[in-house]
Backbone as numpy.savetxt, mean C-alpha at the origin, in Angstrom:
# Nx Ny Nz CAx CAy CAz Cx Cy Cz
-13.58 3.43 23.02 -13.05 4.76 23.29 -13.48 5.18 24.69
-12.50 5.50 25.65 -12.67 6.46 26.95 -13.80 7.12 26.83
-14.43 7.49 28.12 -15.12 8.73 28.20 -14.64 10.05 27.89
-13.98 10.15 28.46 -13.38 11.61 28.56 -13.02 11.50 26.67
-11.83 10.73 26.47 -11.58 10.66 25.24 -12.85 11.55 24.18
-14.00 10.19 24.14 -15.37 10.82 23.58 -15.83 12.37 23.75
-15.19 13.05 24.72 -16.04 14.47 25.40 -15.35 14.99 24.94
-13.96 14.57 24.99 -12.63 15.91 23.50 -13.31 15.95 22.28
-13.49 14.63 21.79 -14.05 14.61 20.33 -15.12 15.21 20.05
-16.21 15.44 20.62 -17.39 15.99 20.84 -17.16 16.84 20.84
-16.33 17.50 21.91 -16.78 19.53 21.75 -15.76 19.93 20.58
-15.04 19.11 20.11 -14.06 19.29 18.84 -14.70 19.51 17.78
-15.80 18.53 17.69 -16.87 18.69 16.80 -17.87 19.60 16.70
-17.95 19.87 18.09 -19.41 21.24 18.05 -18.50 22.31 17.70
-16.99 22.62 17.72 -16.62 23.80 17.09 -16.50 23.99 16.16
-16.66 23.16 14.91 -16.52 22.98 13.70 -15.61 23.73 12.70
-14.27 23.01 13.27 -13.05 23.53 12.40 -12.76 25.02 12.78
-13.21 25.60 14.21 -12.36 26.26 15.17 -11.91 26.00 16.25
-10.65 26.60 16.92 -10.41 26.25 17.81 -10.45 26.74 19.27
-10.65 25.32 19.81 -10.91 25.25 21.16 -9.82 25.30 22.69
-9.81 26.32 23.27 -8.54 26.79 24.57 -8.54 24.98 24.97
-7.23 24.88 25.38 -7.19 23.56 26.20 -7.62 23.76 27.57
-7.58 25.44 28.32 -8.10 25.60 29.46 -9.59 25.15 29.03
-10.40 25.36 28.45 -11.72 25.05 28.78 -12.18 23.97 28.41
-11.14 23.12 27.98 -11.54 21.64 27.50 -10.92 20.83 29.42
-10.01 21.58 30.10 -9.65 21.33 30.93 -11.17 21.19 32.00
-11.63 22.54 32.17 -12.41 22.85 32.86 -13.82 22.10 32.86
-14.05 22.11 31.52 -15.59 21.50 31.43 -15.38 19.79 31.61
-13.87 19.37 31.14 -13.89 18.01 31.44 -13.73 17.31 33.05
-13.02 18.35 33.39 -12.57 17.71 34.92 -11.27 16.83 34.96
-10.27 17.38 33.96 -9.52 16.69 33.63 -7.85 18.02 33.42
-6.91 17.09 33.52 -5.52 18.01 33.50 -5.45 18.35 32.56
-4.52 19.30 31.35 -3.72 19.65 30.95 -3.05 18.46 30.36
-2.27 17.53 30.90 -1.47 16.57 30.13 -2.33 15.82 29.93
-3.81 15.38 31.08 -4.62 14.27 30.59 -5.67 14.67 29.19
-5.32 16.13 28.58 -6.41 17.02 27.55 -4.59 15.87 26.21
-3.84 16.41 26.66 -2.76 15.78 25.26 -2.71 14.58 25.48
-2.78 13.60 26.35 -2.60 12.36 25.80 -3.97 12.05 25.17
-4.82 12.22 25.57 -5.63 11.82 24.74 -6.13 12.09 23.60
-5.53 13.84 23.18 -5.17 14.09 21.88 -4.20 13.18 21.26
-3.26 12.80 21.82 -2.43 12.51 20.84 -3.12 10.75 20.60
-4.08 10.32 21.65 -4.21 9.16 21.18 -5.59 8.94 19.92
-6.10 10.08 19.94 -7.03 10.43 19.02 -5.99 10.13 17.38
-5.28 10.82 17.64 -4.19 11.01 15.97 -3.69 9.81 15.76
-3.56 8.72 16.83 -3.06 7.56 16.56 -3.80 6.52 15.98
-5.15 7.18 16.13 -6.58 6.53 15.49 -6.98 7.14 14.47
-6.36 8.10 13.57 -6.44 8.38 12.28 -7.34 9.87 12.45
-7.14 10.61 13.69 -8.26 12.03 13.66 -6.93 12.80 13.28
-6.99 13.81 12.64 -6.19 15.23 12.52 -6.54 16.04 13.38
-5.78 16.48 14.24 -5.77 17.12 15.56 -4.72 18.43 14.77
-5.12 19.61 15.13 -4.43 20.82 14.65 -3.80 21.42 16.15
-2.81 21.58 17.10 -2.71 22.41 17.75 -1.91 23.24 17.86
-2.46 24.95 18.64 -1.68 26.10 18.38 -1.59 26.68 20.04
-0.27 27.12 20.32 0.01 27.78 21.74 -1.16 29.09 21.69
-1.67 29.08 22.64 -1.98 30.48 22.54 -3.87 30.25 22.38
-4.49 28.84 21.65 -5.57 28.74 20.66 -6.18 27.36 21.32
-5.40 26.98 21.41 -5.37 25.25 21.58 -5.58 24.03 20.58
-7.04 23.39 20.59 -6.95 22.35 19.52 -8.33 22.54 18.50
-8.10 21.85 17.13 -9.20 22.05 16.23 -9.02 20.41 15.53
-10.19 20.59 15.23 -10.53 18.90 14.60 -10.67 19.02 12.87
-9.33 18.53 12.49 -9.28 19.10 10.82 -9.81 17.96 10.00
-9.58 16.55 10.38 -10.29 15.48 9.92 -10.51 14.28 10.63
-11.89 13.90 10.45 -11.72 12.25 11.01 -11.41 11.16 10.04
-11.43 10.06 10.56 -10.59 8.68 9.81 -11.38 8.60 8.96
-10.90 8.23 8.24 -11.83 7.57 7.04 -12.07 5.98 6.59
-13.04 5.74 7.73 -12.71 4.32 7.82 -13.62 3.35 6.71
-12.86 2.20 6.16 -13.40 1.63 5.59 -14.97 1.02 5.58
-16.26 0.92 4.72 -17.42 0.74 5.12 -17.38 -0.82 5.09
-17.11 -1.50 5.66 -17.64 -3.10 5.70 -18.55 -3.73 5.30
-20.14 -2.77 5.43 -21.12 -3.12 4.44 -20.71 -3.42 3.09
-20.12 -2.54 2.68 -19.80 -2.73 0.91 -19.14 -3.96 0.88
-18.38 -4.82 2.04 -17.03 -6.08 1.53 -17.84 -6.88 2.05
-19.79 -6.86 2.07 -20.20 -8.47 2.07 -20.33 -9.10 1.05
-20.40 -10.36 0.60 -20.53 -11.23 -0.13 -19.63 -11.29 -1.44
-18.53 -10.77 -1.33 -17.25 -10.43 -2.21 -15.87 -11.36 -1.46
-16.29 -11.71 -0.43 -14.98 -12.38 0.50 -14.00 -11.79 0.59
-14.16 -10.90 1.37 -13.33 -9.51 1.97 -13.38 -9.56 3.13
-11.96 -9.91 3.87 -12.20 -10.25 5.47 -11.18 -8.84 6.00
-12.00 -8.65 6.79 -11.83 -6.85 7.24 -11.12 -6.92 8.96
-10.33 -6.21 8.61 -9.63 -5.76 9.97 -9.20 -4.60 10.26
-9.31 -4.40 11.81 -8.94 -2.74 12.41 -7.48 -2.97 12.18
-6.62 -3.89 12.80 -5.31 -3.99 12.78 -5.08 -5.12 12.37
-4.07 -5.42 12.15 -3.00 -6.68 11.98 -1.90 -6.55 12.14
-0.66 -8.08 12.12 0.45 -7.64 11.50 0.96 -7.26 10.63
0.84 -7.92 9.42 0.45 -7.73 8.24 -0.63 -8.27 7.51
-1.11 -7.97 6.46 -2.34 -8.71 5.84 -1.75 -9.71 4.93
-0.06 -9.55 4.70 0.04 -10.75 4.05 -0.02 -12.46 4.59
0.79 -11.68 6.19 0.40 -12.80 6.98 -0.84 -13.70 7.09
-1.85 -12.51 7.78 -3.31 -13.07 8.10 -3.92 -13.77 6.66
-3.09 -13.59 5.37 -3.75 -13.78 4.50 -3.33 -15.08 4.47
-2.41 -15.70 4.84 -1.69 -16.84 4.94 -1.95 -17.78 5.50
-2.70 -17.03 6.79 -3.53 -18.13 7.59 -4.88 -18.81 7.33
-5.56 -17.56 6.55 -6.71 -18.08 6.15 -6.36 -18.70 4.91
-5.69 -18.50 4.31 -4.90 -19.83 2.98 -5.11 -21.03 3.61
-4.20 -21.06 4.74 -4.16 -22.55 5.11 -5.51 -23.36 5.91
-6.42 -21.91 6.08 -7.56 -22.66 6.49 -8.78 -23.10 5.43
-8.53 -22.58 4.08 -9.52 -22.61 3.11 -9.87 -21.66 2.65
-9.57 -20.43 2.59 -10.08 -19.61 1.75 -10.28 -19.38 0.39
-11.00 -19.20 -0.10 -11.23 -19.46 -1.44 -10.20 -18.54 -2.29
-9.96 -18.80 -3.57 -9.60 -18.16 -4.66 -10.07 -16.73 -4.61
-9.34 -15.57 -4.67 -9.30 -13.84 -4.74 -10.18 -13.42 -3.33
-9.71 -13.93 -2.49 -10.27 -13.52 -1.02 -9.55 -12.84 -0.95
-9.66 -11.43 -0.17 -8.92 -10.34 -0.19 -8.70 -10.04 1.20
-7.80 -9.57 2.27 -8.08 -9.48 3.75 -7.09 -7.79 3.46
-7.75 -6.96 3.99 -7.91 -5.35 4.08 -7.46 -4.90 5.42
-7.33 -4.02 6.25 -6.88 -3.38 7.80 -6.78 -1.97 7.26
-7.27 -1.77 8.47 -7.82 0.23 8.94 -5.69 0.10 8.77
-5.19 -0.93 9.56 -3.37 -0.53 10.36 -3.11 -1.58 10.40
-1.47 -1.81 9.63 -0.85 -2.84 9.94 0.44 -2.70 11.17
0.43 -3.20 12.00 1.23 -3.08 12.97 2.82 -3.12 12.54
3.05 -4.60 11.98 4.15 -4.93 11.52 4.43 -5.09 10.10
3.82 -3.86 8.76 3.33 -4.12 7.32 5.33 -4.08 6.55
5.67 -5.42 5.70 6.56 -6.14 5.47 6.74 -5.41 3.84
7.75 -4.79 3.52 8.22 -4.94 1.97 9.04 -5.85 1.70
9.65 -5.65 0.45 10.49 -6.92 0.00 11.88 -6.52 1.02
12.44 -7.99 1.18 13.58 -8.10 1.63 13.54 -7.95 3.35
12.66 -8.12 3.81 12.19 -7.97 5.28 11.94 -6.29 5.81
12.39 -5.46 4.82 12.25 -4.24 5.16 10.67 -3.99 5.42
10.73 -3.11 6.72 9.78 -2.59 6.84 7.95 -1.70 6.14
6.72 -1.52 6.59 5.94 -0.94 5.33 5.90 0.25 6.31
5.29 1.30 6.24 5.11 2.25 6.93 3.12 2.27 6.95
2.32 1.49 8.14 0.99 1.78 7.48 0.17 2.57 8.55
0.12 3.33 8.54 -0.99 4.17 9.76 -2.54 3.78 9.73
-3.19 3.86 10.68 -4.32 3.63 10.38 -5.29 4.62 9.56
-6.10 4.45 8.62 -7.29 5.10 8.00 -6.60 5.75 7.09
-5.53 5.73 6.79 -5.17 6.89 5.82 -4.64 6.12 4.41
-4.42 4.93 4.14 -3.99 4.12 3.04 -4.62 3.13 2.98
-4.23 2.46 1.83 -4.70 0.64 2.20 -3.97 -0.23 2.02
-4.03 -1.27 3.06 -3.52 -2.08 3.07 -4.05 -3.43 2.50
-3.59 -4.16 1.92 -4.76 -5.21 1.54 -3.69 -6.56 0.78
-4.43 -7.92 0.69 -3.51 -8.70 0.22 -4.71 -9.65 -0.37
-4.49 -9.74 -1.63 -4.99 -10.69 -2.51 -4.68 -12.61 -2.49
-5.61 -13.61 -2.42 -5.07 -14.74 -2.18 -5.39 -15.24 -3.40
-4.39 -15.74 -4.04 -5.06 -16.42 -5.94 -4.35 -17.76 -5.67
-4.98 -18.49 -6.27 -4.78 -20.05 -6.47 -4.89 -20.45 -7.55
-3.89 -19.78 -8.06 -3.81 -20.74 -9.49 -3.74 -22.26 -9.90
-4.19 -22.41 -11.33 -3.97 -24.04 -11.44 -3.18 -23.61 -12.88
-2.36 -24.77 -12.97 -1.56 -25.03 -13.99 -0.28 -24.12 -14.06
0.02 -23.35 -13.09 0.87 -22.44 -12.83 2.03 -23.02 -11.87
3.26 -23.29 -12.43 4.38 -23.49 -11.75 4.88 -22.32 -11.37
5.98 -22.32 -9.96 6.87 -21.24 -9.42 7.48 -20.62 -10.01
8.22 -20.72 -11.28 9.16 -20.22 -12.39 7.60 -19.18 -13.16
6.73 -20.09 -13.47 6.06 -18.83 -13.92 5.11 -17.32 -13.44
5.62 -17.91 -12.00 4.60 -16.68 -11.24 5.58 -15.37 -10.91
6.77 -15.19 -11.11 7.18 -13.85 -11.00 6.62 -12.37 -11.45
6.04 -12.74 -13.07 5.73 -11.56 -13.56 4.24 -11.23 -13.04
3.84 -12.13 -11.67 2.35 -11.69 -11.38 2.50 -10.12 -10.61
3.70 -10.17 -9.94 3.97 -8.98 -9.45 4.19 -7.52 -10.48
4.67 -8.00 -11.37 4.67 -6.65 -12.18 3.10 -6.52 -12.92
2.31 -7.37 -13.22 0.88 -7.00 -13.69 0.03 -6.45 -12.46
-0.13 -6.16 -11.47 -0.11 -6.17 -10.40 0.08 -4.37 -10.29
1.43 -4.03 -10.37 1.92 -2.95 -10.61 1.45 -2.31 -11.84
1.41 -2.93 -13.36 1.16 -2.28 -14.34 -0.22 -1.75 -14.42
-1.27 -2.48 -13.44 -2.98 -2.69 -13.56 -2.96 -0.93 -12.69
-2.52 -0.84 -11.27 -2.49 0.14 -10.40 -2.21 0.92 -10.86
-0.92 1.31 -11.89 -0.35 2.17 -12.14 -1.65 3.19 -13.36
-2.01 2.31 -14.61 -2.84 2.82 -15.81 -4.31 2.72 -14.82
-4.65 2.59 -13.76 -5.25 3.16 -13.06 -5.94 4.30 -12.58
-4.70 4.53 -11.69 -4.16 5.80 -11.37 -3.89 6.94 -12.47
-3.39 6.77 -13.16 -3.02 7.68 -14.33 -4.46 8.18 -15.06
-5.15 7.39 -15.54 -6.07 6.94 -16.52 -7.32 7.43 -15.49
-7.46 7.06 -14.24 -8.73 7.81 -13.84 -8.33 8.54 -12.62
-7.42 9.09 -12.58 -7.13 10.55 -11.26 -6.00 10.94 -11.87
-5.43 10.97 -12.98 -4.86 11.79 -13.75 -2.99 11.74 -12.76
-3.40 11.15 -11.93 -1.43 10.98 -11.49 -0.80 10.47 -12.05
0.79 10.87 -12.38 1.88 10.11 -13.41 2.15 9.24 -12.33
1.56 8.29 -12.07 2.29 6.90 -11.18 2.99 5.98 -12.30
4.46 5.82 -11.67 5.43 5.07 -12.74 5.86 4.21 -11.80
6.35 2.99 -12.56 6.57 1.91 -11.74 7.82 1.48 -11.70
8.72 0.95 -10.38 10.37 0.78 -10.78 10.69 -0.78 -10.59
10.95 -1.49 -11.34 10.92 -2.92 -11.20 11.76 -3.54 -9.68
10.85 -4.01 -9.06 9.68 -5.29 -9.93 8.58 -4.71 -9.05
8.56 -4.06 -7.92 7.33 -3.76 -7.00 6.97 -2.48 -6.70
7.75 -1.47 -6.98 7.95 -0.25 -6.50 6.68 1.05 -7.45
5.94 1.61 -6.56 5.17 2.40 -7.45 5.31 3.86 -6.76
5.58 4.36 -8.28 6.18 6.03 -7.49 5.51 7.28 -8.48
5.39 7.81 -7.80 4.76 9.42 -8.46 5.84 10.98 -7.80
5.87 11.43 -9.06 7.49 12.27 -8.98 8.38 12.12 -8.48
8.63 10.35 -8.44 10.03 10.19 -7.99 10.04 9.47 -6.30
8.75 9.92 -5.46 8.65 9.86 -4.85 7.86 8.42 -4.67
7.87 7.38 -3.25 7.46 6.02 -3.55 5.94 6.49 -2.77
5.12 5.76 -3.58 3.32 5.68 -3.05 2.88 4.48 -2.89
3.47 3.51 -3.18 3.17 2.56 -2.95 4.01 1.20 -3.27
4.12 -0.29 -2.59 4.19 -1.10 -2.78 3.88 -2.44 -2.98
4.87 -3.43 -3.86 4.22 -4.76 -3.32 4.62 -5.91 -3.33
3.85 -6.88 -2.52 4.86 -8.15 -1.78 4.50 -9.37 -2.20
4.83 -10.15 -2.94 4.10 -11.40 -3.50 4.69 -12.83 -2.69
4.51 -13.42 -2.28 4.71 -14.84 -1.68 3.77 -15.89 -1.85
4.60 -17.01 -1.43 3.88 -18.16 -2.47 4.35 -19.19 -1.69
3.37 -20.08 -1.95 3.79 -21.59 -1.21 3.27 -22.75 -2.02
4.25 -23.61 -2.58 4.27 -24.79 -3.50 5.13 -25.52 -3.55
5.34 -26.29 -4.38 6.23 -27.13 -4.76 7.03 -26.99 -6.14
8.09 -27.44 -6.72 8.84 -27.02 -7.68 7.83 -27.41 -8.90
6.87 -28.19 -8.91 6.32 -28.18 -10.13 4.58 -27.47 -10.08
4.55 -27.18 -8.67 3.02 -26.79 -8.45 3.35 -25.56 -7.47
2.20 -24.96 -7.91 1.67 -24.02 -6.32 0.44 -24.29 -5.85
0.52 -24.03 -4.80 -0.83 -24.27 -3.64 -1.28 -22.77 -3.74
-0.53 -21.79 -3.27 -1.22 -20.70 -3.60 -0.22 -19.39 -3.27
-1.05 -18.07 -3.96 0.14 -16.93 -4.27 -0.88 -15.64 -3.45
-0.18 -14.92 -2.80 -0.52 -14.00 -1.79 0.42 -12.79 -2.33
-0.52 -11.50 -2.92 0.17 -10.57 -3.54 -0.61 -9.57 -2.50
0.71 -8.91 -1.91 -0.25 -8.17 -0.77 0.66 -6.44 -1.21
-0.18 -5.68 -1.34 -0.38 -3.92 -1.57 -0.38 -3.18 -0.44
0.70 -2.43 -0.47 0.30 -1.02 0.49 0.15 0.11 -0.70
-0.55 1.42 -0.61 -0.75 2.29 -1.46 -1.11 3.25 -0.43
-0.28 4.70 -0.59 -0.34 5.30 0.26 -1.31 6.69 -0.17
-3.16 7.08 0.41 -3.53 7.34 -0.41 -3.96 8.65 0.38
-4.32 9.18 1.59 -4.99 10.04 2.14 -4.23 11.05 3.26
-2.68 10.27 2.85 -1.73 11.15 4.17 -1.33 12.41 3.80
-1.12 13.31 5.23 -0.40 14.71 4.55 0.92 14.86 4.66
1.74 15.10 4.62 3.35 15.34 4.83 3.80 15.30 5.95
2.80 15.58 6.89 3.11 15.32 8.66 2.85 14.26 8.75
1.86 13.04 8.60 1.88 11.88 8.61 2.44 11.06 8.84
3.86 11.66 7.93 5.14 10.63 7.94 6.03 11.02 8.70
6.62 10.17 9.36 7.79 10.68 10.19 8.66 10.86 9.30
9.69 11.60 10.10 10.31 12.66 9.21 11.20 11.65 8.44
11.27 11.45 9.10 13.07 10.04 7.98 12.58 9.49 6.52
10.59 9.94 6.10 9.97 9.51 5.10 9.67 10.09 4.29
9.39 11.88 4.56 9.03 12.98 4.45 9.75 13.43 2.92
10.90 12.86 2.76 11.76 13.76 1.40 11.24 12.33 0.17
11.26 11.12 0.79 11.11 10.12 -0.50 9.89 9.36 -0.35
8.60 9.61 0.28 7.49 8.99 0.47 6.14 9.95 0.20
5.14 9.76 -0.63 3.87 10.78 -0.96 2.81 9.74 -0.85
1.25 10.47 -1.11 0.38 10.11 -0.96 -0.37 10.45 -2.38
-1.70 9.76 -2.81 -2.39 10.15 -3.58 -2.74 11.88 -3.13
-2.96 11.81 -1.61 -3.78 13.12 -1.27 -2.39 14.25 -1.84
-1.72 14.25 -1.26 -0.62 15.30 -1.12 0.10 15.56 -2.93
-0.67 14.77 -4.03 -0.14 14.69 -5.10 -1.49 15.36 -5.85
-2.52 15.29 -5.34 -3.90 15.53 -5.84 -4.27 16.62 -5.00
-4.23 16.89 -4.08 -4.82 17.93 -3.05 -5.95 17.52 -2.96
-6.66 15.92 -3.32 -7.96 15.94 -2.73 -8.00 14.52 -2.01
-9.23 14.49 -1.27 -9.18 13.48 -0.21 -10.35 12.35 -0.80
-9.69 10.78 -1.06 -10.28 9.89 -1.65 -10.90 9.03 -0.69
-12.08 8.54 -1.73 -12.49 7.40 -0.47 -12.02 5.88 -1.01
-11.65 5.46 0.17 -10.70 4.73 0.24 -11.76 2.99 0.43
-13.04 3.28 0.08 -13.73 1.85 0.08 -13.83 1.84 -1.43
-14.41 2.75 -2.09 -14.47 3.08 -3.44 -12.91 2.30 -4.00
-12.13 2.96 -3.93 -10.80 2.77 -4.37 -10.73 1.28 -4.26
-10.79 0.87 -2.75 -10.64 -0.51 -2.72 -11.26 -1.53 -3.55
-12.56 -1.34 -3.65 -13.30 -2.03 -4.41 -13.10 -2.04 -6.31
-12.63 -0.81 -6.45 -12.01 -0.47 -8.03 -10.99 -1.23 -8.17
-10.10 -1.06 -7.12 -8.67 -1.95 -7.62 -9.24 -3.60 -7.74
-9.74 -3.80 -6.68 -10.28 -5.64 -6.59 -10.82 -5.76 -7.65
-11.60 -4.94 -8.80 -12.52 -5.74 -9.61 -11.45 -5.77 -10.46
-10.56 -4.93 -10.84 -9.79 -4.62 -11.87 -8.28 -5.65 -11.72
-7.31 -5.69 -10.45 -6.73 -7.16 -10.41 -7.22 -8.14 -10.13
-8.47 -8.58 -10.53 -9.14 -9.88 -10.47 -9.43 -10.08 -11.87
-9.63 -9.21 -12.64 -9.70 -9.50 -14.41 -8.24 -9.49 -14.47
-7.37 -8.89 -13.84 -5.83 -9.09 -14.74 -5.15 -10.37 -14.46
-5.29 -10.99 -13.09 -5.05 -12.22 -12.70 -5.51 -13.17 -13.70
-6.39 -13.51 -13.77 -7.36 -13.94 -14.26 -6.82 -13.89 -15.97
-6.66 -13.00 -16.36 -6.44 -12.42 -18.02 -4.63 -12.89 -18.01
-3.52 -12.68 -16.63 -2.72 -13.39 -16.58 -2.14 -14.77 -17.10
-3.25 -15.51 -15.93 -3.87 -17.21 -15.38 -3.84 -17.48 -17.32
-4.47 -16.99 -18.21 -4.63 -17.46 -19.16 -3.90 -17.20 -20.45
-3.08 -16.04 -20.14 -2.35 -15.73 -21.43 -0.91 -15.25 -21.21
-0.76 -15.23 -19.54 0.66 -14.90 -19.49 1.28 -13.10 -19.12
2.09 -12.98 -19.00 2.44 -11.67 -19.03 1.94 -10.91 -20.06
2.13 -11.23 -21.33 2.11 -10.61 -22.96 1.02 -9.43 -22.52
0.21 -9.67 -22.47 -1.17 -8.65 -22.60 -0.81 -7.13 -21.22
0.54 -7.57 -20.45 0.77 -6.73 -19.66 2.23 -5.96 -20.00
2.93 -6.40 -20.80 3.81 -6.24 -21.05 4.01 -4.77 -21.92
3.08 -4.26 -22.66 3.27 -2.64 -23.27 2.26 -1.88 -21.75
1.33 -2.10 -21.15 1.46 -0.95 -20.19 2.52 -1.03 -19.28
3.28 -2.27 -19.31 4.48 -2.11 -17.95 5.33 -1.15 -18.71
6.11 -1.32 -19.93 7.33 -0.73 -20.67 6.49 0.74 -20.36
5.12 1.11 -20.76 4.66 2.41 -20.91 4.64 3.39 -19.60
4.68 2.56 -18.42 4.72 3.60 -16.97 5.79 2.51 -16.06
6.87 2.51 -17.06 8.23 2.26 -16.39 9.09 3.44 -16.53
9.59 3.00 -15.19 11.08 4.07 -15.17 12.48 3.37 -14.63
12.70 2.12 -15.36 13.49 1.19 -15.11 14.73 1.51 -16.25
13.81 0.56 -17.31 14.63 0.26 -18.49 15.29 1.45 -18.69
16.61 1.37 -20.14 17.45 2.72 -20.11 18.15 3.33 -18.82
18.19 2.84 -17.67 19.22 3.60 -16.64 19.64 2.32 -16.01
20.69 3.12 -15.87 22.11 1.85 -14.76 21.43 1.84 -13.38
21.77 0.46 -12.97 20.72 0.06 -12.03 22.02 -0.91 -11.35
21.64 -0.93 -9.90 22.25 -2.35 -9.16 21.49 -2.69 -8.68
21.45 -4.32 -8.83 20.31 -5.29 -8.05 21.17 -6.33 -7.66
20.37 -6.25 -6.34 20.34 -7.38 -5.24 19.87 -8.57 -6.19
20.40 -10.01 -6.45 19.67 -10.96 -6.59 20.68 -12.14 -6.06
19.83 -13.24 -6.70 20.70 -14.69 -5.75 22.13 -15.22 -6.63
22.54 -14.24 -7.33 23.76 -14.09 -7.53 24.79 -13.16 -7.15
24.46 -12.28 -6.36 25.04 -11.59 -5.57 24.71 -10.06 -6.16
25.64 -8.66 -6.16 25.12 -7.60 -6.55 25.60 -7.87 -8.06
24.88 -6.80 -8.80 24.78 -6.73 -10.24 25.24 -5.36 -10.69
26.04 -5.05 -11.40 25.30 -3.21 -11.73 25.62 -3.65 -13.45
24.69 -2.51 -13.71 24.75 -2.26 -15.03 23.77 -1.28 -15.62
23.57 -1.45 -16.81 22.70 -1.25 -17.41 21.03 -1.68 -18.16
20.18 -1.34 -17.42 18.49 -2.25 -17.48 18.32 -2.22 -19.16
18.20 -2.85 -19.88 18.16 -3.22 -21.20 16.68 -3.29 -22.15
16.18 -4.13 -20.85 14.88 -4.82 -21.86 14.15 -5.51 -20.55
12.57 -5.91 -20.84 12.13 -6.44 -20.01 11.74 -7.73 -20.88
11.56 -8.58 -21.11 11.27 -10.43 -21.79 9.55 -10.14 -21.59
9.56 -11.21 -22.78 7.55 -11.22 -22.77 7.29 -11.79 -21.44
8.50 -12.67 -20.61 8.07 -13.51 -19.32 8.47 -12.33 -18.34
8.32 -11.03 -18.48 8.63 -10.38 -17.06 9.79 -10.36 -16.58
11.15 -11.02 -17.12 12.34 -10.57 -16.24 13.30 -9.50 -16.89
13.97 -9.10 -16.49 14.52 -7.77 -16.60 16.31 -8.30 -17.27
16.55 -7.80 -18.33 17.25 -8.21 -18.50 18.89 -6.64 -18.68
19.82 -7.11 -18.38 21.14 -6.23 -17.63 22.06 -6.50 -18.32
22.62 -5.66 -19.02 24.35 -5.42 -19.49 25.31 -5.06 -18.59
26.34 -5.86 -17.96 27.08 -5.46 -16.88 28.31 -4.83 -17.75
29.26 -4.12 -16.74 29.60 -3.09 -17.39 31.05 -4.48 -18.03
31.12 -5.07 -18.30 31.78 -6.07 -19.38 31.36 -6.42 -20.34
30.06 -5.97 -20.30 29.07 -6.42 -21.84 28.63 -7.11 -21.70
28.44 -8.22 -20.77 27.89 -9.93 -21.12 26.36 -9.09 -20.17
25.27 -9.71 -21.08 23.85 -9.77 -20.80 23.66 -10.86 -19.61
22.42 -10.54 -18.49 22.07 -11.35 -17.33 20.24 -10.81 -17.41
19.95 -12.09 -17.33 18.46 -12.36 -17.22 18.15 -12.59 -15.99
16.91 -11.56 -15.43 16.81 -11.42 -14.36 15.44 -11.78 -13.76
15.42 -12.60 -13.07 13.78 -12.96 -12.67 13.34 -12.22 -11.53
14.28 -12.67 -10.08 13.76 -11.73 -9.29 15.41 -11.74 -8.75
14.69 -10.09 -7.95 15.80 -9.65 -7.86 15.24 -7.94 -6.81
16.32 -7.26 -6.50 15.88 -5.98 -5.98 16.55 -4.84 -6.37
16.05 -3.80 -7.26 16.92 -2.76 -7.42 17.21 -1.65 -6.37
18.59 -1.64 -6.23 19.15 -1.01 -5.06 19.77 0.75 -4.67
């Protein structure tokens, strides 16, 4: 961080949640007027809440909440300020050896990927980003689809169950609270038709943003834990809750299959019962969502009646 930068933050801080004239942040710094806003605004790009008013100037409403790194030793938690994505970086350290449920985390993903190449939206300090590496054995490609919906079902009775949010889930990745999306997730895999080498289920969850956060084009269909709770979580805590908890479901997966996930998915779905069109590798679908299979795929009445079993796919 700049000098000057540091000397905004500082007297931001000695006012403690009042605000400070930009003339006298001008004056005592030795610095312009536009050189007092860019470096506000590069403060907000680093996860500070910067409040400013004509007339008042600026107030310091929150700092980042950055992940503690102490807590991700000896758990194999490889920590980053940025990335492209963590599913990527998670990919690389796949191919270099990383062990089984190594997890790789970022303050910001630069370039963070949902399904279908679409974009993630991840700012720094205010969500998490994170991507799980599992290496299953005895697990063929046909059977790893429904890892993504346990995945979803674990987060969701989570959330619900210990911060009291209705987070409901929309098949196969989509996790939403009033409708609105909070989170997602991206599973990829690299094997062979009768084996995998290994499966990379990577999470965004959007947990500490306020409604300004998001640019506006996100603002009507995107929320946060904070903005659903009105309170501000810590986000190492969280991290570490979710890891212990999809590492028993993987794991409880690895050995018995979807089944044991299959009544909390039906229970914080909002799939089944409504007409749906999905993207899949048969081209578009519409119909009606029917049923979900003990193996996780989604099964569709098109509007001719004939039933379609659905493994993966994207509802549109």
């Amino acid at each position: 961080m700049s000098k000057n930068k540091e000397l905004i933050l500082s007297r931001l801080r000695d006012k403690e949640g009042q605000y400070l004239s930009g003339a006298l942040l001008c004056s005592e710094i030795g610095i312009s007027r536009a050189a007092i806003w860019k470096h506000v605004r590069s403060l907000r790009q680093n996860g500070y809440q910067i409040s400013a008013l004509p007339n008042q100037g600026y107030r310091l409403d929150r700092e980042p909440d950055l992940l503690n790194i102490e807590k991700f030793k000896q758990r194999s938690i490889y920590y980053y300020q940025a990335v492209d994505s963590t599913n990527l970086t998670a990919r690389l350290l796949a191919e270099e050896g990383a062990p089984n449920y190594s997890i790789v985390v970022a303050e910001e993903q630069k370039n963070g990927r949902g399904r279908l190449g679409r974009s993630w939206f991840s700012p720094k300090a205010n969500g998490l980003w994170f991507s799980i590496l599992l290496r299953p054995r005895m697990l063929i490609p046909t059977q790893a689809a429904p890892v993504t919906l346990v995945a979803a079902a674990v987060l969701a009775n989570q959330i619900n169950n210990q911060y009291g949010l209705p987070m409901k889930v929309k098949w196969p990745n989509d996790l939403l609270i009033r409708g609105k999306k909070a989170g997602g997730i991206l599973t990829e895999l690299k094997g062979e038709l009768d084996q995998i080498e290994y499966l990379i289920i990577g999470i965004g969850l959007n947990i500490n943003q306020q409604e300004q956060d998001f640019p506006k084009g996100l603002r009507k269909v995107a929320t946060s834990l904070h903005i659903e709770s009105g309170k501000l979580f810590n986000r190492t805590d969280l991290l570490l809750s979710f890891r212990d908890n999809l590492v028993k479901a993987f794991n409880l997966f690895l050995n018995e299959g979807f089944a044991p996930f299959y009544m909390p998915w039906k229970k914080y779905n909002i799939t089944l019962g409504q007409r749906v069109t999905i993207s899949w590798q048969g081209g578009l679908l519409q119909g009606k969502a029917l049923h979900l299979t003990k193996e996780g795929a989604l099964q569709i009445q098109d509007n001719r009646g004939e039933i379609h079993t659905i493994n993966y796919g994207e509802l549109i």
